[in-house]
C-alpha positions as CSV (number, residue, x, y, z in Angstrom):
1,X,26.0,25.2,-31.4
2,X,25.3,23.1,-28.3
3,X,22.7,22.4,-26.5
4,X,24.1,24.3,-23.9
5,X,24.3,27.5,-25.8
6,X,20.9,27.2,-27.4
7,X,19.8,27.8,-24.0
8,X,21.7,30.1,-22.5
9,X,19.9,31.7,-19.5
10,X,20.8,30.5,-16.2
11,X,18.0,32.3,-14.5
12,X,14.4,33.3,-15.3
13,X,13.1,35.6,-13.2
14,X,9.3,35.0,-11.6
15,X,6.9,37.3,-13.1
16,X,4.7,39.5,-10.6
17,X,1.9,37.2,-11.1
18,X,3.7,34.7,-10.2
19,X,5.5,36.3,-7.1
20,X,1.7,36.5,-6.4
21,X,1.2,33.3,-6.7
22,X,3.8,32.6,-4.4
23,X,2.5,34.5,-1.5
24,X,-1.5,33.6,-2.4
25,X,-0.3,29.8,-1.8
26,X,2.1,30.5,1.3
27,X,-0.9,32.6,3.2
28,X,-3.4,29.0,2.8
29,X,-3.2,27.0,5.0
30,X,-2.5,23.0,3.5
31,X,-1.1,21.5,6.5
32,X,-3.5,18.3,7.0
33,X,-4.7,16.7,10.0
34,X,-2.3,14.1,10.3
35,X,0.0,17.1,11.5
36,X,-2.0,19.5,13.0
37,X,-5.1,17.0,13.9
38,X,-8.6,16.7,13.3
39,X,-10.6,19.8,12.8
40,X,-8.0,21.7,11.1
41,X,-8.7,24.1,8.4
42,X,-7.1,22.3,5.0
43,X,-7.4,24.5,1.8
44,X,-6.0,22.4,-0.5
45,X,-8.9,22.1,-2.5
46,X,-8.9,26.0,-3.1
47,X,-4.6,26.0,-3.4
48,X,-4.6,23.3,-5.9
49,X,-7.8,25.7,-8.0
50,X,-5.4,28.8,-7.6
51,X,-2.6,27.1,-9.0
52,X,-4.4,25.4,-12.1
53,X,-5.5,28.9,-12.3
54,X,-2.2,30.0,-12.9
55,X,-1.1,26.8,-15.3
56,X,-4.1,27.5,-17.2
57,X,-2.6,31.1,-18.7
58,X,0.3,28.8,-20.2
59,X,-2.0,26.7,-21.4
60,X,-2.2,23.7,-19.2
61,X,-5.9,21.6,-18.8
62,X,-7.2,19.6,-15.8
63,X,-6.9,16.1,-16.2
64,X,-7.7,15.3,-12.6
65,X,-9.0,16.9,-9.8
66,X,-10.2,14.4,-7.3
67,X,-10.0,13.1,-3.4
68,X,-9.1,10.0,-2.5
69,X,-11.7,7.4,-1.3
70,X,-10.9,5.2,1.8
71,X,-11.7,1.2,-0.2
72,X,-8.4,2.7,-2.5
73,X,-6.1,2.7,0.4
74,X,-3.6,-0.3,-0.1
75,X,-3.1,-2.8,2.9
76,X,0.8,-1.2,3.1
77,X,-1.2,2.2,4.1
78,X,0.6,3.8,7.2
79,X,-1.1,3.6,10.9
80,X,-1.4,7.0,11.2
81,X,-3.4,7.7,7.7
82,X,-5.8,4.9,9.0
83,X,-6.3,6.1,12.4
84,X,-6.6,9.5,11.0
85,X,-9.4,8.1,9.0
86,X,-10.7,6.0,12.1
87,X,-11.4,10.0,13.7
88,X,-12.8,11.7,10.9
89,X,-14.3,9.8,7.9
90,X,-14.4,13.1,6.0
91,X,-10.6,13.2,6.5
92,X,-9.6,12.1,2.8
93,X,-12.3,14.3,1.1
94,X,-9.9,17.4,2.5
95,X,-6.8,16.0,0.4
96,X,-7.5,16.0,-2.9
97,X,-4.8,16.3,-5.8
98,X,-4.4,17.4,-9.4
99,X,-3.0,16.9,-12.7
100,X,-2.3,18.9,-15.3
101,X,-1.3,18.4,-18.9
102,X,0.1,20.3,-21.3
103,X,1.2,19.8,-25.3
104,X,0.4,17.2,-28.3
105,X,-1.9,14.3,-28.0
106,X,1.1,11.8,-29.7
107,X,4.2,13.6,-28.0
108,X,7.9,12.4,-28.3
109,X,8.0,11.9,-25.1
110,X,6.2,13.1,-21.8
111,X,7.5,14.9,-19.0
112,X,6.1,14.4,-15.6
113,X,6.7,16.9,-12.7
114,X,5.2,15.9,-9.6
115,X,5.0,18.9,-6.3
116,X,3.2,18.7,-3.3
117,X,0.9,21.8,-2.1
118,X,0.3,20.5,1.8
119,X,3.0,21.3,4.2
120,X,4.0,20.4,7.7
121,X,2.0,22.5,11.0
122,X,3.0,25.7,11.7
123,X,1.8,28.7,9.8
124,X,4.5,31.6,9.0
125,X,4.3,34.8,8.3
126,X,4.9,35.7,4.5
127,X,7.0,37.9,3.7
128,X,9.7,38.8,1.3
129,X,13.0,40.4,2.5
130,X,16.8,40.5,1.3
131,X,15.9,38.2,-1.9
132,X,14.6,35.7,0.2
133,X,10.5,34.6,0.6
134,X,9.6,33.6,4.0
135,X,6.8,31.7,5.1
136,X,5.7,28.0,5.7
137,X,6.2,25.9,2.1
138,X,8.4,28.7,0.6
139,X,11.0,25.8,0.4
140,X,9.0,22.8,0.4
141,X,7.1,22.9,-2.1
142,X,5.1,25.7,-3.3
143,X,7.9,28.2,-4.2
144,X,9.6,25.5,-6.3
145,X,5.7,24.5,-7.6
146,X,5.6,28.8,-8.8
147,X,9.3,28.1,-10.1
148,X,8.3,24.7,-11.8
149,X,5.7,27.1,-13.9
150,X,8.2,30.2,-14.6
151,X,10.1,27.8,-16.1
152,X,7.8,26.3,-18.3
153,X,6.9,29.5,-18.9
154,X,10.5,30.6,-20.1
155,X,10.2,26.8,-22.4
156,X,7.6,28.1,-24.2
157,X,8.2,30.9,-24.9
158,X,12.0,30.6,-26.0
159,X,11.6,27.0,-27.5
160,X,9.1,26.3,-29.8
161,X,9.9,22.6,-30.0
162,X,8.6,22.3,-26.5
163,X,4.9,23.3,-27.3
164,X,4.7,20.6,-30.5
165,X,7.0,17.6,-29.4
166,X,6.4,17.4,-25.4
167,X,3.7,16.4,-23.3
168,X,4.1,18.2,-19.7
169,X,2.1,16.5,-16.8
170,X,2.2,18.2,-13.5
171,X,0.8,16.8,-10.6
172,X,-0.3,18.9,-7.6
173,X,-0.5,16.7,-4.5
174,X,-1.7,16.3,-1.1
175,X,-0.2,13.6,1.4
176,X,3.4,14.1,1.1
177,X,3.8,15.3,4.5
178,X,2.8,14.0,8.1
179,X,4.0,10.4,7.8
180,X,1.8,9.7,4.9
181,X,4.2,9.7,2.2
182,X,1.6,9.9,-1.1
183,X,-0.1,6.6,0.0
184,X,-3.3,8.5,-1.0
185,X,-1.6,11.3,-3.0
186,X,0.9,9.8,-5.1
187,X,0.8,6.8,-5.2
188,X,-3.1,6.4,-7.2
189,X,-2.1,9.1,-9.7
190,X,1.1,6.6,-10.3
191,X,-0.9,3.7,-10.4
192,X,-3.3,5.4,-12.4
193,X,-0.8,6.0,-15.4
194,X,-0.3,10.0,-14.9
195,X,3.9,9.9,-15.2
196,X,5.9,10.2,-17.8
197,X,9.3,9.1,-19.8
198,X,10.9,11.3,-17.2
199,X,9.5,11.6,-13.9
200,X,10.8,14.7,-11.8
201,X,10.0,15.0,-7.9
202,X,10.3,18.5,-6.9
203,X,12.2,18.5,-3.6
204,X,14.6,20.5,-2.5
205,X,18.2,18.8,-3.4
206,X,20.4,22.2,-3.5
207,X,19.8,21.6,-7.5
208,X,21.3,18.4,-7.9
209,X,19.5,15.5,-9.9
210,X,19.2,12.7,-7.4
211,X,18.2,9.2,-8.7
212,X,17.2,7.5,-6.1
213,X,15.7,7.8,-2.8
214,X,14.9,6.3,0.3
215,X,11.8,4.9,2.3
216,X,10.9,4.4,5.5
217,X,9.3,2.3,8.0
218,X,8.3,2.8,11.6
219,X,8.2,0.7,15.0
220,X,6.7,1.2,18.4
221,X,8.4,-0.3,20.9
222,X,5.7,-0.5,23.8
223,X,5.7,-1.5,27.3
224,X,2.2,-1.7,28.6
225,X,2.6,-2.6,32.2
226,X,1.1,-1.5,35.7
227,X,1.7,1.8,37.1
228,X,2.6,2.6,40.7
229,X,2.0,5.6,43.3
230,X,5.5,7.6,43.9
231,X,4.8,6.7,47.6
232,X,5.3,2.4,46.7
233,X,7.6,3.0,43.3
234,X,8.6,-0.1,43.2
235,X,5.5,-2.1,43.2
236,X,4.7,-1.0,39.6
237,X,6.7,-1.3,36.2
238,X,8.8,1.4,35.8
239,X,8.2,1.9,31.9
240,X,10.2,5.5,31.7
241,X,13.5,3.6,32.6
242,X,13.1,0.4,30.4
243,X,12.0,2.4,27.4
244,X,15.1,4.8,28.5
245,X,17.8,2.0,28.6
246,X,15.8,0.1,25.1
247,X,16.7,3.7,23.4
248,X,19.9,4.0,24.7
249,X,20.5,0.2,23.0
250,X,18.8,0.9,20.0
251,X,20.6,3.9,19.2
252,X,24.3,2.0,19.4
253,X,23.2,-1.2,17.9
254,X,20.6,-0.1,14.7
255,X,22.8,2.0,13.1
256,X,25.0,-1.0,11.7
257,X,22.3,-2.6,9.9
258,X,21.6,0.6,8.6
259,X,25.1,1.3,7.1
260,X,25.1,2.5,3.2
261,X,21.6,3.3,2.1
262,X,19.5,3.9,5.6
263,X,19.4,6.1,8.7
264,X,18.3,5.2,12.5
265,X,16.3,7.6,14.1
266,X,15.3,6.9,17.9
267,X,12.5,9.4,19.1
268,X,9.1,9.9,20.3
269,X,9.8,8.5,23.9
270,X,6.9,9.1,25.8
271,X,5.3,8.0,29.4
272,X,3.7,10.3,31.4
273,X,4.3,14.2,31.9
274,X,3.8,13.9,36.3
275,X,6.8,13.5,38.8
276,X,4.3,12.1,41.6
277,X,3.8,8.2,39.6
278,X,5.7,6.0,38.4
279,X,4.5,5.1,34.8
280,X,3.8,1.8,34.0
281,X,3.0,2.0,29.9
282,X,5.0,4.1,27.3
283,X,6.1,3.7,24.0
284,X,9.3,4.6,22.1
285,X,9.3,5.1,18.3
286,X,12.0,4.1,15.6
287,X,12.1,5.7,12.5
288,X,14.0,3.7,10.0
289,X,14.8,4.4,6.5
290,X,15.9,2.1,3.9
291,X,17.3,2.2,0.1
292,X,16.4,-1.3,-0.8
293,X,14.4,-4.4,0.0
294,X,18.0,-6.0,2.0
295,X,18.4,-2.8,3.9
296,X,14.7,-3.5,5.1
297,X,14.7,-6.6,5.7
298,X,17.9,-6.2,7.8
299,X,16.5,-3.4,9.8
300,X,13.5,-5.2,10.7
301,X,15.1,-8.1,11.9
302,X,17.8,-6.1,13.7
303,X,14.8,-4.7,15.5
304,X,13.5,-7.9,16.9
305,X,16.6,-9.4,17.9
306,X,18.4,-6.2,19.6
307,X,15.4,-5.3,21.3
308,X,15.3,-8.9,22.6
309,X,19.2,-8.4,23.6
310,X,18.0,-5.3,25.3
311,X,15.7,-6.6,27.7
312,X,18.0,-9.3,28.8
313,X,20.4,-6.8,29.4
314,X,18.1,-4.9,31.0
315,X,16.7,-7.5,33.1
316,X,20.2,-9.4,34.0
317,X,21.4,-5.5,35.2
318,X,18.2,-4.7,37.5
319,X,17.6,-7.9,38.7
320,X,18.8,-7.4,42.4
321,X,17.8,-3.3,42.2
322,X,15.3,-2.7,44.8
323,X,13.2,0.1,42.6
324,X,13.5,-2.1,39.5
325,X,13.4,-6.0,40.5
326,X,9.7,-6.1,39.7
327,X,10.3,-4.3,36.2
328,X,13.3,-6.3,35.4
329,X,11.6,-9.7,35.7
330,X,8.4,-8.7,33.7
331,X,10.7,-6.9,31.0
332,X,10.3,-9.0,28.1
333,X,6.5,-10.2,29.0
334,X,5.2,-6.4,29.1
335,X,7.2,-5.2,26.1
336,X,6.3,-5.8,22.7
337,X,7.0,-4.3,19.2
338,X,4.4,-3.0,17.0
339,X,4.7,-1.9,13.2
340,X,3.1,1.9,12.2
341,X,4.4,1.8,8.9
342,X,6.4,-1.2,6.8
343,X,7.0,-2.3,3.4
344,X,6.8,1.0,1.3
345,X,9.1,0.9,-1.7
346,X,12.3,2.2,-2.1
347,X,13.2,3.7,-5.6
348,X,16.2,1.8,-6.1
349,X,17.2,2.6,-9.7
350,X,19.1,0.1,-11.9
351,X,22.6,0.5,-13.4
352,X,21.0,0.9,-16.7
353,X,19.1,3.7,-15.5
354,X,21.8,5.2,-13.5
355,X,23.4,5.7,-16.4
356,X,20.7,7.1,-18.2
357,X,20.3,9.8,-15.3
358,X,24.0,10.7,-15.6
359,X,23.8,11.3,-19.4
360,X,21.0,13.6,-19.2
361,X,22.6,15.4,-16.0
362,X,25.6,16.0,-18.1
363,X,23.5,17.0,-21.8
364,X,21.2,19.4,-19.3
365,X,24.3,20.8,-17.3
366,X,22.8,20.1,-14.2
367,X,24.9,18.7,-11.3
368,X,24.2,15.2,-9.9
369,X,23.9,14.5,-6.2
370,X,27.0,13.8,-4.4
371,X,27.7,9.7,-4.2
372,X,28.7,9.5,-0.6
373,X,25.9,11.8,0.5
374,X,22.7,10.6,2.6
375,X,19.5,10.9,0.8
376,X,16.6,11.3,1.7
377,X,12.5,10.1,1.6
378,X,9.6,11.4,-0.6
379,X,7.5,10.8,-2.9
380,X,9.1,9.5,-5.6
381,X,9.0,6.0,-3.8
382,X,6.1,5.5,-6.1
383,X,7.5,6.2,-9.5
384,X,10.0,3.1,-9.8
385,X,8.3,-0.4,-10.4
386,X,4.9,1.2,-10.9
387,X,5.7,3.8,-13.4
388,X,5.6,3.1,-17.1
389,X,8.2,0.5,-18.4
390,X,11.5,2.4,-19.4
391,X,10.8,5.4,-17.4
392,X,13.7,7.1,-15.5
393,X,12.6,9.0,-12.5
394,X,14.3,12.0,-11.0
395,X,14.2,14.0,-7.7
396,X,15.2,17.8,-8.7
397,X,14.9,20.8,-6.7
398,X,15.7,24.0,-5.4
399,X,17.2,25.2,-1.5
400,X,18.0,22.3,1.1
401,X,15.9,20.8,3.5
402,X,17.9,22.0,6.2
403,X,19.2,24.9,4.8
404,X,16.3,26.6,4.5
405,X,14.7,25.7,7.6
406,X,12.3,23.4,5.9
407,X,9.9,22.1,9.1
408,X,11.1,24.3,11.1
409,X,10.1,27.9,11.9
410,X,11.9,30.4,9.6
411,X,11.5,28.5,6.5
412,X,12.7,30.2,3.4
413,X,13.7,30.3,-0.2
414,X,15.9,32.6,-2.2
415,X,14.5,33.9,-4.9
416,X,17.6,33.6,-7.1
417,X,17.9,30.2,-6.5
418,X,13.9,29.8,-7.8
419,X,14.8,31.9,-10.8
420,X,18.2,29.4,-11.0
421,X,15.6,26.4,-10.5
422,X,12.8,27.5,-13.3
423,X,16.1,28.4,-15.9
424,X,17.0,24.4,-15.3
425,X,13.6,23.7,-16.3
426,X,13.6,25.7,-19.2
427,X,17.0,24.3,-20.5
428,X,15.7,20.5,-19.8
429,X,12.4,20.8,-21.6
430,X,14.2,22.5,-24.2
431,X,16.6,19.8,-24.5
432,X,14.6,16.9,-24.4
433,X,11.9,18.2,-27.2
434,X,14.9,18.5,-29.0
435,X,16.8,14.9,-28.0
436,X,13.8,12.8,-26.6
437,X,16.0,9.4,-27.1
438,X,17.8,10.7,-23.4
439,X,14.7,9.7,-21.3
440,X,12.6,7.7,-24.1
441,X,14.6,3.9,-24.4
442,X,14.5,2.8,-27.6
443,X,12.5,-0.8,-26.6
444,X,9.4,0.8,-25.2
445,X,9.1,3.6,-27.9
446,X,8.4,1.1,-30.4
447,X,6.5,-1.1,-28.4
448,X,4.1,1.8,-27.4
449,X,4.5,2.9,-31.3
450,X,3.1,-0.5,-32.0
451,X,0.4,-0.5,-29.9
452,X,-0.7,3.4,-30.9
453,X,-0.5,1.9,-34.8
454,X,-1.8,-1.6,-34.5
């Protein structure tokens, strides 16, 4: 008998407490005030008690439950968490995040799930209709944070190995969303040694076990010039067209240094909103994600350099235009680049380790993320160099980001593909109380045997 047939069921179906769950988690409001701003209502604190709640019936305990303090933000901490932190000093106390364990004290091996509970702005109306849940998470993450517990639910109850040879962490986190990316979520539980021999993100990857993911890094392009009356427009700097013609640049040039493991995203151009001025300060932002330290590294300095190629350009064009001689000659002195976010890891798995992932996508039966495919940021950023020695770290969902209208109004799941998403669960616990060796390596079981024994 296989593995495979040992655990047959390709769907567990949520309970009605747990469809309950669902909806009690979808109707709070998690969003924090890095997306909807300061003086938001944040009910983490009382989402992340309902769901422990519910872990507790399967027998889960509380490890952690805890906010983050401001001297524990790293130097690498993004612009926006700080100056979030700048308005409100009370702004971290509102993002707390927990852990959860479950099983032995001296496991086989551990299995770490980590979900997030705060969402992007933009409450929606819950409700459930044609097999699919509506409302804002239902996609990412709390309907696959319900599904993550059906599923261990359906473990226990059909493998008895699970409950005596695994220990199950969960972590329950706040900070994945608005431009954060766990700095203060995350990344301390991480650091703090709540993972395990397999680390699973739960994000939505249509089901397919992704190894590797990117990061991201952000610039400001400014121009902080002198404005002008619409009357005289040509006695200010005109910052609307130079930031226009610098995006227009960027967006043909970055892309190359970009090409295999990072996307160029040109946005966030912004001046003025009036027709009567001409405005002399804007700034234009440039999202830029990465898969590895190179790709980095080459972004950043393709940054410098073509924006320095685009003001010369700029400035050679304009130089004899009436409207724009002024802002063509103080181009490059009133422009300047500034860094929001930088130097965040990349999980970047090993060959080693990619090998590992595609044994235990093939013993599990689940389907691996498509080579050629784009991936995409979370998270799990934080679970490669800092994790434990030998770990192998997964990102494993259900739905699609864009599918399922995932920061966007309409967001969704289908319920079947929950159910689908808590049966892989089921089978992968199963398996791996049964086969720990998949995610455990040899080397650092016996070097953590020796140091439990010695």
């Amino acid at each position: 008998m296989t593995v495979l047939d040992r655990a047959r069921p390709v769907a567990v179906p949520l309970s009605g407490a747990e469809l309950d769950l669902l909806a009690r988690l979808l109707r709070l409001p998690t969003a924090g005030p890095l997306e909807v701003g300061p003086g938001a209502t944040v009910e983490l604190w009382a989402a992340q008690r309902v769901y422990a709640r519910a872990a507790a019936e399967l027998g889960f305990t509380v490890l952690r439950h805890a906010a983050p303090r401001p001297e524990e933000l790293p130097e690498l901490t993004p612009r926006a968490v700080r100056d979030a932190l700048a308005a409100d000093p009370g702004f971290l106390a509102a993002q707390p995040s927990l852990v959860l364990r479950l099983g032995p004290p001296a496991p086989a091996a551990t299995v770490m799930f980590n979900v997030h509970l705060d969402t992007v702005a933009g409450l929606e109306p819950v409700r459930v209709d044609g097999g699919r849940v509506y409302g804002r998470g239902a996609t990412d993450a709390k309907g696959p944070a319900v599904a993550l517990l059906a599923g261990i639910r359906a473990a226990l109850t059909t493998e008895p190995e699970v409950a005596t040879r695994l220990a199950v962490l969960v972590q329950a986190v706040a900070g994945e969303e608005g431009g954060a990316l766990g700095v203060f979520g995350t990344r301390p539980l991480v650091e703090l040694g709540f993972t395990g021999d397999l680390n699973v993100f739960c994000e939505p990857t249509g089901r397919r076990l992704l190894d590797r993911c990117t990061a991201a890094m952000t610039a400001c392009v400014r121009v902080d010039g002198e404005d002008a009356i619409d009357d005289e427009p040509a006695a200010g700097h005109n910052a609307t067209v130079l930031l226009g013609a610098l995006a227009g640049h960027l967006a043909g040039t970055l892309p190359a240094a970009a090409a295999g493991d990072g996307q160029v995203c040109v946005a966030g151009l912004h001046t003025g909103t009036l027709h009567n001025r001409v405005y002399g300060s804007g700034r234009l932002l440039l999202n830029l994600s990465y898969g590895c330290t190179a790709t980095a590294d080459r972004l950043a300095a393709a940054v410098d350099r073509e924006v320095r190629t685009g003001l010369a350009a700029f400035a050679q064009r304009h130089a004899g235009d009436p409207l724009l001689a002024r802002t063509a000659a103080d181009a490059a002195a009133v422009t300047s680049v500034e860094w929001l976010k930088r130097d965040l890891p990349a999980l970047a798995p090993t060959r080693p380790a990619r090998v590992r992932a595609q044994r235990l996508a093939e013993a599990a039966g689940l389907a691996r993320w498509p080579a050629g495919r784009p991936t995409f940021t979370c998270d799990a950023i934080w679970a490669g160099a800092s994790a434990r020695a030998g770990a192998l770290t997964v990102v494993f969902g259900p739905g699609e980001l864009a599918a399922n209208h995932a920061h966007a109004a309409g967001e969704y799941a289908e319920l079947a593909e929950l159910e689908r998403f808590a049966a892989d669960v089921a089978r992968l616990l199963g398996l791996l109380a049964r086969q720990p060796e998949l995610v455990r390596d040899r080397t650092d079981r016996d070097r953590t045997h020796r140091e439990e024994v010695g």
